[in-house]
C-alpha positions as CSV (number, residue, x, y, z in Angstrom):
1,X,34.0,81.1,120.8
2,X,35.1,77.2,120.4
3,X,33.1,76.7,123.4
4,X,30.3,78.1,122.0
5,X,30.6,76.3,118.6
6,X,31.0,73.1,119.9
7,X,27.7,73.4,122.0
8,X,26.1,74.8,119.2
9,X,26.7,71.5,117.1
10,X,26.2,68.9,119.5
11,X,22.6,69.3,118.4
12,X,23.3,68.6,115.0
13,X,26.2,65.4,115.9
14,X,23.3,64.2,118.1
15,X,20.5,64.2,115.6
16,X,23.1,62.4,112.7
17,X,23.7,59.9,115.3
18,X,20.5,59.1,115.6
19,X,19.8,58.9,111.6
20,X,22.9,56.4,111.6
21,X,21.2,54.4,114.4
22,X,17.2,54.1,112.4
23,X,19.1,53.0,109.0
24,X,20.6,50.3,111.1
25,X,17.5,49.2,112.7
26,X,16.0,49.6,109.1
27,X,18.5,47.9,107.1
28,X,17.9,44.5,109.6
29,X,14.6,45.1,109.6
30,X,12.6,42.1,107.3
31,X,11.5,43.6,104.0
32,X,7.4,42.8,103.7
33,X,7.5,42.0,100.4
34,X,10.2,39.7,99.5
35,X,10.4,37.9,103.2
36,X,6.2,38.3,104.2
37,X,4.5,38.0,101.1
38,X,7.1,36.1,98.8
39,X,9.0,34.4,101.5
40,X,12.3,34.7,99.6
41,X,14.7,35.0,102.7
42,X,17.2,32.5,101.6
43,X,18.4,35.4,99.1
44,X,17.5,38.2,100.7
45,X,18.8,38.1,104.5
46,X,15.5,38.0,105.9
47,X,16.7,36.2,109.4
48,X,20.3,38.0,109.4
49,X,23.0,35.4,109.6
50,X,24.6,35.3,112.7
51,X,28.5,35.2,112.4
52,X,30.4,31.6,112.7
53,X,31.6,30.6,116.0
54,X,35.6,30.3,115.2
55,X,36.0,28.0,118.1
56,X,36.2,24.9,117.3
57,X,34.0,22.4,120.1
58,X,36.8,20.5,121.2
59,X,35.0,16.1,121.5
60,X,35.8,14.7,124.8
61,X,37.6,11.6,125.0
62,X,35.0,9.5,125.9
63,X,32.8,10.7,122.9
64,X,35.8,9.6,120.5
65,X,35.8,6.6,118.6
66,X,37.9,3.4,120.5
67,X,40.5,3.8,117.8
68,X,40.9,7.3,118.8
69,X,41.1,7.3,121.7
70,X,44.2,4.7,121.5
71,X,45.6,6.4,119.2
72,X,45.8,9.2,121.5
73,X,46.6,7.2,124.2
74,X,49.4,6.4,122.8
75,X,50.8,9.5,121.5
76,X,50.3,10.7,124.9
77,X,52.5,8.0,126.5
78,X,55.4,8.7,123.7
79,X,54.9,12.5,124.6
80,X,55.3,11.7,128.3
81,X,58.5,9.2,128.0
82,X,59.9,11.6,125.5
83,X,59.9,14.4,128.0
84,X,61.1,12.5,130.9
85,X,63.9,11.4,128.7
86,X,65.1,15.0,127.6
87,X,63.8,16.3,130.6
88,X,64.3,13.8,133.5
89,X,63.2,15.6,136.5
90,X,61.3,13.8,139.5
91,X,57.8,15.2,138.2
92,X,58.4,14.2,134.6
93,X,59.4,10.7,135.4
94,X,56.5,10.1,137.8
95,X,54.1,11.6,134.8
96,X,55.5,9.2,132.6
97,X,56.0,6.1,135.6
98,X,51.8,7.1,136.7
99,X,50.4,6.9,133.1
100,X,52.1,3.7,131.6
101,X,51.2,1.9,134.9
102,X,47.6,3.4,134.2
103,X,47.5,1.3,130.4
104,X,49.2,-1.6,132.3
105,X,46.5,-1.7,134.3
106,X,44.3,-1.0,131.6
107,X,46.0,-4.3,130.4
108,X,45.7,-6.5,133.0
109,X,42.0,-6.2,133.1
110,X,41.4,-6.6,129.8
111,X,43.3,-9.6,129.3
112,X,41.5,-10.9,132.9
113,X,38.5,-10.3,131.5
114,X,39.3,-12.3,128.6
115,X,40.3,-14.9,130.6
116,X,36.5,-14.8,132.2
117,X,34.8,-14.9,129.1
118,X,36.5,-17.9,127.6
119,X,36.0,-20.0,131.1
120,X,31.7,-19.2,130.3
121,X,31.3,-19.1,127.1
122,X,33.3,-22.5,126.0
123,X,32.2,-21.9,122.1
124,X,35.0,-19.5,122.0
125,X,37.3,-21.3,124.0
126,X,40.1,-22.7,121.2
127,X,41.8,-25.0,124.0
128,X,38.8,-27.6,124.2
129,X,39.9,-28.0,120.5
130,X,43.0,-28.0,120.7
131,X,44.3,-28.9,124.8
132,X,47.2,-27.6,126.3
133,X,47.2,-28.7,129.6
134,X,49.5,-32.5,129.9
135,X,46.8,-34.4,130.6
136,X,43.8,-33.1,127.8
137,X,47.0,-32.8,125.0
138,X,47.5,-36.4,126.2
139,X,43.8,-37.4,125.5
140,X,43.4,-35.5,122.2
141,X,46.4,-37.3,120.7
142,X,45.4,-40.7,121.7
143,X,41.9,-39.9,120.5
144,X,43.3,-38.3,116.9
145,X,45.7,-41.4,116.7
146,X,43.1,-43.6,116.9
147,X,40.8,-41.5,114.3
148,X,44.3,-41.7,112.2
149,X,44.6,-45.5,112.2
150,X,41.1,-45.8,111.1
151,X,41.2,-43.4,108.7
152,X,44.4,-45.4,107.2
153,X,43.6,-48.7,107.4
154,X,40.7,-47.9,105.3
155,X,42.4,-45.5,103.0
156,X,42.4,-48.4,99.7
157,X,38.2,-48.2,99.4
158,X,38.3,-44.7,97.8
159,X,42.3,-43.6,97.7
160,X,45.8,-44.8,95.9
161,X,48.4,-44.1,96.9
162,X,51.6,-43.8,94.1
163,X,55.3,-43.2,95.7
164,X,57.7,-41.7,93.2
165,X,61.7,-42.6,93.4
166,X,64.7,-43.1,91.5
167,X,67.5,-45.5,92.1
168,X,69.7,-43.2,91.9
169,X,67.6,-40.8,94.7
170,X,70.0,-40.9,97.8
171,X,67.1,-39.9,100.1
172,X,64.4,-41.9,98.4
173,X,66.8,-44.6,99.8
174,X,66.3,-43.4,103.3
175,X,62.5,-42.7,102.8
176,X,61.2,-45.9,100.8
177,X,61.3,-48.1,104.2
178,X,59.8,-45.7,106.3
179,X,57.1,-45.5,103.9
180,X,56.6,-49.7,103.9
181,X,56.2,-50.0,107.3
182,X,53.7,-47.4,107.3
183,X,52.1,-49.1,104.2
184,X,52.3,-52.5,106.4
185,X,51.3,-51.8,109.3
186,X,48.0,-50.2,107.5
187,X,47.6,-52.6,105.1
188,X,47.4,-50.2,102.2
189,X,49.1,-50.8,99.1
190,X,51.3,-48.5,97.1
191,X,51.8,-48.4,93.6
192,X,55.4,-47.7,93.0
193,X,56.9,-45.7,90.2
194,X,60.4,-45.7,88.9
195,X,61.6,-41.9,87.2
196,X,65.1,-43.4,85.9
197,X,63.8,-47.4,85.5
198,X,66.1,-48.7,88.3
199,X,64.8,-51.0,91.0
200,X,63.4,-50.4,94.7
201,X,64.5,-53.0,97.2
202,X,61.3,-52.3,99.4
203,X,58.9,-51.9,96.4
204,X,60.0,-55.0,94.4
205,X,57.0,-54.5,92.4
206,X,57.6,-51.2,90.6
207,X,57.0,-49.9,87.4
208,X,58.8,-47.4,85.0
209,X,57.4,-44.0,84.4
210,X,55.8,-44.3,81.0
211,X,53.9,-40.6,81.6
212,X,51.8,-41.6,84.4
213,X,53.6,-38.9,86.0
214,X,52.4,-36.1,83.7
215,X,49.0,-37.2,83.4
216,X,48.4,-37.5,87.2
217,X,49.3,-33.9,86.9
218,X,52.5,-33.8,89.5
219,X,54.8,-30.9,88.5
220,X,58.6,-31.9,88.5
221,X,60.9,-34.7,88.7
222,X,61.6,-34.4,92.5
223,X,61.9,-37.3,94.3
224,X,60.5,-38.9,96.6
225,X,57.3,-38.0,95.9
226,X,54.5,-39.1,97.8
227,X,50.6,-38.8,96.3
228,X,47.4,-39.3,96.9
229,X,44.7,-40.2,94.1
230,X,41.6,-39.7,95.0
231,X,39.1,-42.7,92.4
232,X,36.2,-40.7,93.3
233,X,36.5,-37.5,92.2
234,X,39.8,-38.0,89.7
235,X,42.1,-35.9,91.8
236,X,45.8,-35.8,92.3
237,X,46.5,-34.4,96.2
238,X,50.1,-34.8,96.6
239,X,50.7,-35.6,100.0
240,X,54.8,-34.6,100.4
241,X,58.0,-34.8,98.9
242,X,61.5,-35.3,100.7
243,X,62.1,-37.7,103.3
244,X,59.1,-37.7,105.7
245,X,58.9,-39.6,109.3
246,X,55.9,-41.9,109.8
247,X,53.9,-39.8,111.9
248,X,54.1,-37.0,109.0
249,X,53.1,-39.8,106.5
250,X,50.1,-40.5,108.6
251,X,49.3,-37.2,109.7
252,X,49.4,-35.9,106.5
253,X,47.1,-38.5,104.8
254,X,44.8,-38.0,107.4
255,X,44.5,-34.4,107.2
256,X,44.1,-34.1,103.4
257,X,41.6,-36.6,103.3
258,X,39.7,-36.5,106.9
259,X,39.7,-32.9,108.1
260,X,38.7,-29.8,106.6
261,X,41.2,-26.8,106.6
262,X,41.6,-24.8,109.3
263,X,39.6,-27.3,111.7
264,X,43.0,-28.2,113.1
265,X,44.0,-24.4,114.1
């Protein structure tokens, strides 16, 4: 009797299965009027949708930007040396010992290669500027000292030169000699200026502050003061204050007046 009923209805299962199976094929079939004629199969599924790939296409690490790819460098090497720390078996340290020599290497080249480009391309080469080797550091000074005493001894056709002091300065009695033997030896002429009205032994012909001071614009009392006026374009370039060797008298006038900034570096 089951028997007999279940053979019965497979006919009926079989022909249901079959319905299921033409609405499918119907339902994905294009509708002719609203994808042929009216071409409206952004709204209506025309072209059904195929389902997102979840996967995500993982970029090799050649396809990365350079940033990335040392960034991940690097986070691999801390992952490596962390492990071989915590976990300091023979494989782990040799992971860690294989890759670091690998960006060593990595290093090496790259600073050889540097090294390369510098020797043939001498416009990007800062030491034929600047020498470091004995004899070219030699040569550049004697050349710049020469370009220094130039400069200097012809310093009084556009520049004055006005040292501040006060008798009672300790240090301006340490720094007024040094300046007049750089003044001497140059032949340039400083107008000295008294802040407290006492005398300069080495500047016998000084004057008293009377606001010269304030209208050259130099901030503060300090002093010594050392600064530059420039009778061309009415500006005050103050050139140090403190106690200053010769050379950084000379170097420094030099610089302000005779180099632009950051030719020297």
């Amino acid at each position: 009797m089951t028997l007999a009923a279940t053979i019965g209805a497979s006919p009926v299962a079989a022909q249901d299965a079959q319905t299921a199976r033409n609405e499918a094929i119907e339902q994905d079939r294009p509708d002719d009027f609203y994808c042929g004629e009216r071409r409206l199969g952004q709204w209506f599924y025309c072209a059904k949708p195929k389902p997102a790939d979840n996967v995500k296409p993982t970029t090799p690490i050649e396809e990365q930007r350079a940033t990335d790819r040392i960034a991940a460098i690097t986070r691999h090497l801390d992952e490596l040396k962390a492990k071989a720390i915590l976990d300091p078996t023979e494989a782990n340290v040799i992971n860690y010992i294989r890759f670091q020599r690998e960006q060593l290497d990595r290093a090496s080249t790259f600073s050889d290669t540097w090294q390369r480009a510098l020797w043939q391309n001498p416009d990007l080469d800062y030491t034929l500027q600047r020498p470091v080797s004995t004899v070219g550091k030699r040569l550049w000074l004697d050349n710049r000292k020469a370009d220094r005493d130039t400069v200097l001894t012809s310093l009084g056709q556009r520049y004055g030169l006005f040292y501040f002091y006060a008798q009672s300065c300790g240090a301006c009695e340490v720094f007024a000699p040094i300046l007049r033997s750089v003044t001497d030896s140059h032949r340039m002429t400083v107008m000295a200026v008294s802040m407290d009205g006492g005398p300069s032994k080495d500047f016998p012909n000084y004057v008293v502050d009377s606001g010269q001071r304030a209208r050259m614009g130099v901030p503060g009392n300090e002093t010594p003061a050392l600064v530059l006026f420039d009778t061309q374009t009415k500006r005050t370039i103050p050139v140090g204050y403190g106690v200053l060797s010769a050379d950084e008298i000379m170097d420094r006038i030099f610089m302000l007046t005779n180099t632009k900034v950051g030719s020297d570096y």
